[in-house]
MDTraj code that builds the backbone (N, CA, C; nanometers):
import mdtraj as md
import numpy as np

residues = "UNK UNK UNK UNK UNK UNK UNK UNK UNK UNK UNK UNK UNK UNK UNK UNK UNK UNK UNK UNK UNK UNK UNK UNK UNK UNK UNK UNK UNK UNK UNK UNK UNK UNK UNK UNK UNK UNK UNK UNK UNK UNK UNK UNK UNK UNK UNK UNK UNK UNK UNK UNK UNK UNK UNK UNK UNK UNK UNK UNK UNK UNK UNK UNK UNK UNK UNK UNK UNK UNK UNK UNK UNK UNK UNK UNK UNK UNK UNK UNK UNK UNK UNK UNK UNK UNK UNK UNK UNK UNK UNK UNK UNK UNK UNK UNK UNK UNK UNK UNK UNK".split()
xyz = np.array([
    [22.0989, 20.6606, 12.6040],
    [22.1871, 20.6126, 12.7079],
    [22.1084, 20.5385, 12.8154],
    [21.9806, 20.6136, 12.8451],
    [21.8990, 20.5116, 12.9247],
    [21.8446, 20.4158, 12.9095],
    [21.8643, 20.3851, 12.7739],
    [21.8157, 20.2424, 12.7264],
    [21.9464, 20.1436, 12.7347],
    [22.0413, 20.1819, 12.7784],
    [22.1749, 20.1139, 12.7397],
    [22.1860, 20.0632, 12.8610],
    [22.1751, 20.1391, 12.9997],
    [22.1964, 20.1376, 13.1072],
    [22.1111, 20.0274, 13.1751],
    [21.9862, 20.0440, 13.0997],
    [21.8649, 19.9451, 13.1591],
    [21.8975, 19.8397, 13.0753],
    [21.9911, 19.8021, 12.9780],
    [22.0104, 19.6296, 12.9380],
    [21.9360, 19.6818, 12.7875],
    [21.8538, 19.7396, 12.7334],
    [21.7805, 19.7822, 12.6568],
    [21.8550, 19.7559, 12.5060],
    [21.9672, 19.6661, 12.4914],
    [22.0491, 19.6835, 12.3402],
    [21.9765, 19.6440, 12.2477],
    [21.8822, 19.5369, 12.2228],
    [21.8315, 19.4864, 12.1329],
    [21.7234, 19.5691, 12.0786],
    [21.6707, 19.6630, 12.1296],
    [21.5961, 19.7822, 12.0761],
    [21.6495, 19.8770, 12.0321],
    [21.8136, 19.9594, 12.0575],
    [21.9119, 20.0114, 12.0101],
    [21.9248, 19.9364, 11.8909],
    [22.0202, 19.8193, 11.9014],
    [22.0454, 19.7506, 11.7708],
    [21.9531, 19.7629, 11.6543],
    [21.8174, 19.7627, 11.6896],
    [21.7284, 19.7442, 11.6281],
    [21.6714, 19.8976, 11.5400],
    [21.7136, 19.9746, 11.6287],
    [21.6558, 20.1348, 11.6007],
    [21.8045, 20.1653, 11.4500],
    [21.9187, 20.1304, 11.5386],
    [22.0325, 20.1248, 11.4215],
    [22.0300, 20.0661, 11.3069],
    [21.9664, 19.9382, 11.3168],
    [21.9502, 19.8770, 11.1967],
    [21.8707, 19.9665, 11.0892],
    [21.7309, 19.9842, 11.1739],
    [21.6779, 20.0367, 11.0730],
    [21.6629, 20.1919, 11.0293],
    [21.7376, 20.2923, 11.0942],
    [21.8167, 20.4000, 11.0427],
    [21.9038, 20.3449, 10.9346],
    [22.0092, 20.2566, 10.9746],
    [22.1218, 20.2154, 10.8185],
    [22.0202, 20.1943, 10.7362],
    [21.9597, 20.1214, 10.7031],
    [21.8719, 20.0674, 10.6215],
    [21.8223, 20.1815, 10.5233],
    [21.8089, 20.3012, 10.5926],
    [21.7213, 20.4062, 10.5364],
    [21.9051, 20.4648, 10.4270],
    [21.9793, 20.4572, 10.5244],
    [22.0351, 20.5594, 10.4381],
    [22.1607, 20.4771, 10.3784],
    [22.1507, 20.3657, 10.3656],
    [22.1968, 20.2585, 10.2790],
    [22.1141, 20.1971, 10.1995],
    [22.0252, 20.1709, 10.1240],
    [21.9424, 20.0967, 10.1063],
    [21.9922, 19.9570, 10.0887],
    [22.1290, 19.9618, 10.0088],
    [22.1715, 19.8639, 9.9288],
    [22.2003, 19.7590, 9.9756],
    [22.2206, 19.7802, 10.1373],
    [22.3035, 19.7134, 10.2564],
    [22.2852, 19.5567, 10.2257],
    [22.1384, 19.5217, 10.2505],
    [22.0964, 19.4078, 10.2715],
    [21.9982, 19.3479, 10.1243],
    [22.0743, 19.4384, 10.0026],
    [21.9495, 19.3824, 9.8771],
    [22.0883, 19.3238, 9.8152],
    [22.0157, 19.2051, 9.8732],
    [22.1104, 19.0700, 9.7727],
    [22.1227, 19.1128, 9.6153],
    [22.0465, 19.1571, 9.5777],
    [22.0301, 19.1927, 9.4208],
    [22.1348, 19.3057, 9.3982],
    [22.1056, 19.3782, 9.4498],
    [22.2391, 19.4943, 9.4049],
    [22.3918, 19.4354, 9.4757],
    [22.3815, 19.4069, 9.5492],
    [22.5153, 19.3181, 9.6017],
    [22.5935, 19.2737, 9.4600],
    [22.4562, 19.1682, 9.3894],
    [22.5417, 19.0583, 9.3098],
    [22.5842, 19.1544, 9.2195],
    [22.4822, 19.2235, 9.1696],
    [22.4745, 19.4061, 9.0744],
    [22.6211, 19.3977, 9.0529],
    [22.6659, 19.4758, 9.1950],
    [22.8081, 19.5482, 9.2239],
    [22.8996, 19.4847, 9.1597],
    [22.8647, 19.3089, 9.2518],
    [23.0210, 19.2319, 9.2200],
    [23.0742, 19.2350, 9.0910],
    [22.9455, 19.2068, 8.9854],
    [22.9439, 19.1629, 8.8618],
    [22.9763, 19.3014, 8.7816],
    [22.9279, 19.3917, 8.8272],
    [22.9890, 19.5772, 8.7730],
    [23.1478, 19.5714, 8.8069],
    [23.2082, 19.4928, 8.9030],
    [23.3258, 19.5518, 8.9336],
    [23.4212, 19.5151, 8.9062],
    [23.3608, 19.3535, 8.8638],
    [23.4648, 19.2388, 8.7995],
    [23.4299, 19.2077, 8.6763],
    [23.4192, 19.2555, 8.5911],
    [23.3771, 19.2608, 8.4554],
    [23.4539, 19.1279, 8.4141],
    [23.3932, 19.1026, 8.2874],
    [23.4554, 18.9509, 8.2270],
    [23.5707, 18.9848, 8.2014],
    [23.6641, 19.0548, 8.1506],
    [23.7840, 19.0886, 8.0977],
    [23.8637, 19.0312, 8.2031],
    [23.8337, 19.0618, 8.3238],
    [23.8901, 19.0792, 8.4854],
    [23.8922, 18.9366, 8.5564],
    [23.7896, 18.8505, 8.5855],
    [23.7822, 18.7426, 8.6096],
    [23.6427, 18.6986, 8.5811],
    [23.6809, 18.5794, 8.4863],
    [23.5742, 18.4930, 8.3920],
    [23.4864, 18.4426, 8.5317],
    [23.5415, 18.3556, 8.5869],
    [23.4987, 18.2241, 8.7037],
    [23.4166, 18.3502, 8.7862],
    [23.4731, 18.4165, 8.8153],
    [23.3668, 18.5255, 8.9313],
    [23.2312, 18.5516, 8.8644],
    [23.2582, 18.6173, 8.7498],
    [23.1428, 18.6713, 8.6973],
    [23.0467, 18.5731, 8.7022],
    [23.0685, 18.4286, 8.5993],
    [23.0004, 18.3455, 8.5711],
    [22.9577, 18.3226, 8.7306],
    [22.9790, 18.3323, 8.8331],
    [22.9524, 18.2621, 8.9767],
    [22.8290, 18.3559, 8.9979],
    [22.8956, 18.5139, 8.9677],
    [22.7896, 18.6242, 9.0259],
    [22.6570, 18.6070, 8.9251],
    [22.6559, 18.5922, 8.8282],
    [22.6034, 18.5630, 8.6899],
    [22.5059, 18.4426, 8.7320],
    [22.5270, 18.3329, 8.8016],
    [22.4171, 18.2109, 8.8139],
    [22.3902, 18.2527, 8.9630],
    [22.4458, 18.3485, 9.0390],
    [22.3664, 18.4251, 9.1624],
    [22.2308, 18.5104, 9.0918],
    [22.2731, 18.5320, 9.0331],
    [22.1359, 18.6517, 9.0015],
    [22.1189, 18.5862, 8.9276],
    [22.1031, 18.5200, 8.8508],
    [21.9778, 18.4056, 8.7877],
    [21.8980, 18.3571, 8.8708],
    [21.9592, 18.2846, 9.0018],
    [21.9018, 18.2133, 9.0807],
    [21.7753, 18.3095, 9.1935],
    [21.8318, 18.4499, 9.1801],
    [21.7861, 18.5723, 9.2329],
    [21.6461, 18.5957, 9.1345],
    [21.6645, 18.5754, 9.0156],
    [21.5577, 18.6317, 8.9027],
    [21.4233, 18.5097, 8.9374],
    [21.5260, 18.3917, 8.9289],
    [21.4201, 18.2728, 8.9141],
    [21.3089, 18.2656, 9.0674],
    [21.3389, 18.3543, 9.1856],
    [21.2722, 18.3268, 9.3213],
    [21.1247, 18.3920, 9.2236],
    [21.0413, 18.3489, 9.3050],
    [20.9046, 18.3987, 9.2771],
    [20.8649, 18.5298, 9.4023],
    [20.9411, 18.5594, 9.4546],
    [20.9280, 18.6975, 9.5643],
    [21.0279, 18.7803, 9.5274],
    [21.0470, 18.8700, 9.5280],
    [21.1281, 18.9834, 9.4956],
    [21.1389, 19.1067, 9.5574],
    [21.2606, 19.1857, 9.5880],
    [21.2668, 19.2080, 9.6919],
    [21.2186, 19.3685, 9.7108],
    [21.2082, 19.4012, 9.7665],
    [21.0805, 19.5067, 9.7270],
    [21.1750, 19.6692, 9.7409],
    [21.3099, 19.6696, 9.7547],
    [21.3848, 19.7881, 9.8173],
    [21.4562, 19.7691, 9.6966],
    [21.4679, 19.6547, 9.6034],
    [21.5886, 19.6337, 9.4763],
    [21.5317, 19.7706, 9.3772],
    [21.6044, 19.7189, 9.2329],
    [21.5432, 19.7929, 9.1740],
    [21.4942, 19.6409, 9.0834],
    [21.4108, 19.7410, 8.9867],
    [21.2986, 19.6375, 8.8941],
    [21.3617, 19.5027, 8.9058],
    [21.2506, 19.4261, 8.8881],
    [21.2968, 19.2703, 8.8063],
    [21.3272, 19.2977, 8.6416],
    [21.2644, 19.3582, 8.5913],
    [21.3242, 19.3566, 8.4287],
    [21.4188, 19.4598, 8.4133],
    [21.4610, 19.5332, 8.5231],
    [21.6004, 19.6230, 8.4979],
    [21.6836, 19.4892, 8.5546],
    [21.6781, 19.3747, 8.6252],
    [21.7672, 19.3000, 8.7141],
    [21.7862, 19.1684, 8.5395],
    [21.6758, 19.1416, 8.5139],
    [21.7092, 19.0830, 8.3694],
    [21.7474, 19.1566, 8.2603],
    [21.7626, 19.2671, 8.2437],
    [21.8283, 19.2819, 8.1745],
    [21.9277, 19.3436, 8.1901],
    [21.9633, 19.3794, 8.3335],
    [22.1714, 19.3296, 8.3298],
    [22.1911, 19.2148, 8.2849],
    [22.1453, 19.1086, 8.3749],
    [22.1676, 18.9667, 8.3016],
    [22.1707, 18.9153, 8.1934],
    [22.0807, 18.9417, 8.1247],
    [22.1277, 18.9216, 7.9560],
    [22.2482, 19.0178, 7.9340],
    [22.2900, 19.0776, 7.9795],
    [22.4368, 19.1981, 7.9254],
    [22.5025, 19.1229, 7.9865],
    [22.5506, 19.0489, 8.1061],
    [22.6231, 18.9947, 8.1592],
    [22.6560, 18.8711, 8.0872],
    [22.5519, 18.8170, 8.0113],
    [22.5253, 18.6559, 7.9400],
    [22.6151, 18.6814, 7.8154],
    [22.5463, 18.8068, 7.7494],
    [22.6016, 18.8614, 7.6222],
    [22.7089, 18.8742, 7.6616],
    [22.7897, 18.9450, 7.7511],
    [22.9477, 18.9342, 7.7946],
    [23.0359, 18.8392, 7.8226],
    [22.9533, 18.7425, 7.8383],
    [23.0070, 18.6196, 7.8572],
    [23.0117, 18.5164, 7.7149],
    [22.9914, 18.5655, 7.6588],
    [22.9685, 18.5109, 7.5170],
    [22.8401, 18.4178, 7.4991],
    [22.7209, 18.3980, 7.6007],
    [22.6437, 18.3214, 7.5936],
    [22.5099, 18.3843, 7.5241],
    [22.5022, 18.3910, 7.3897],
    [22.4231, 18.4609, 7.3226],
    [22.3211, 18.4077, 7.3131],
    [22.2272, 18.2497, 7.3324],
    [22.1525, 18.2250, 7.3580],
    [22.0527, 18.2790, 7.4947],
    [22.1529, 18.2386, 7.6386],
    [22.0929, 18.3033, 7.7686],
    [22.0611, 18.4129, 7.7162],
    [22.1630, 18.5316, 7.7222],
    [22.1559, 18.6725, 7.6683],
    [22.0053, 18.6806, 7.6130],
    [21.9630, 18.6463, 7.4881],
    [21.8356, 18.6365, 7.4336],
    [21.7114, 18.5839, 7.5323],
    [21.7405, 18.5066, 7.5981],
    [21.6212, 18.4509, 7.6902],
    [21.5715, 18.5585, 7.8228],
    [21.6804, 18.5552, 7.8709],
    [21.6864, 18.7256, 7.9321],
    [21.6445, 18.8339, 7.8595],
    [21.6470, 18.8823, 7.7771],
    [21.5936, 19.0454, 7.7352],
    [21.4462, 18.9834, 7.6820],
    [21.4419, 18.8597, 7.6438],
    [21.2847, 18.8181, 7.5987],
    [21.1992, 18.8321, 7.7433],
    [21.2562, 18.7956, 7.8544],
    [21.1757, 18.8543, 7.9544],
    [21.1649, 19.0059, 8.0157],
    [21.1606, 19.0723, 7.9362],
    [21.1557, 19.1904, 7.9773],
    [20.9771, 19.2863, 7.9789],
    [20.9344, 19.2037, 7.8836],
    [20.8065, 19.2570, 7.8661],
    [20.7525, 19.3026, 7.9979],
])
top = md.Topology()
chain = top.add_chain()
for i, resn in enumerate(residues, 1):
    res = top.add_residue(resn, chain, resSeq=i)
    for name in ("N", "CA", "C"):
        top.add_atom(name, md.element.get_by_symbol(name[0]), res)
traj = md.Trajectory(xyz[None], top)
C-alpha cells in the first residue's frame, strides 16, 4: 500500500507480472497459445483456423530463438506434423517428424 501511495505502480505492476508468470506459465508462451488454439479447434471444427494456427507455429518453429518457458522444440514439431497429418498434408507432416532428431 505504501508503494501505491508514493506513485510506486510500475514496480507493483511489475512484482504482479512476475508472480502471474510463475503461476501461469502459459500466459505469455506464444507457443502454447497457438498449442491450445489448434487443440481446441481441431480440423473437423474449423479447417481455415487450424490451417492459420498451423502456419503460426511453423512460423514459431522456423525463429532461430526459442522460447525458453515453452515446452521442447521437437515436442512443438511434432504436434505440427500431427496437425499437417490432420490436415491431410502428408508431405509437411513427414518434414516435421523428420525434424525431430
Amino acid at each position: 500500500m505504501k508503494q501505491a501511495v508514493e506513485g510506486g505502480w510500475k514496480e507493483i505492476l511489475a512484482t504482479l507480472g512476475e508472480e502471474s508468470g510463475v503461476a501461469e506459465p502459459d500466459v505469455r508462451d506464444e507457443v502454447a497459445q497457438v498449442l491450445e488454439l489448434l487443440h481446441q479447434n481441431g480440423p473437423a471444427k474449423d479447417t481455415a483456423l487450424v490451417t492459420q494456427a498451423a502456419a503460426s507455429l511453423e512460423a514459431l518453429l522456423l525463429r532461430e530463438e526459442w522460447p525458453e518457458k515453452s515446452l521442447s522444440r521437437a515436442e512443438a514439431a511434432y504436434q505440427m506434423g500431427l496437425f499437417r497429418l490432420n490436415l491431410g498434408d502428408d508431405q509437411a507432416a513427414s518434414n516435421w517428424f523428420c525434424q525431430l532428431h
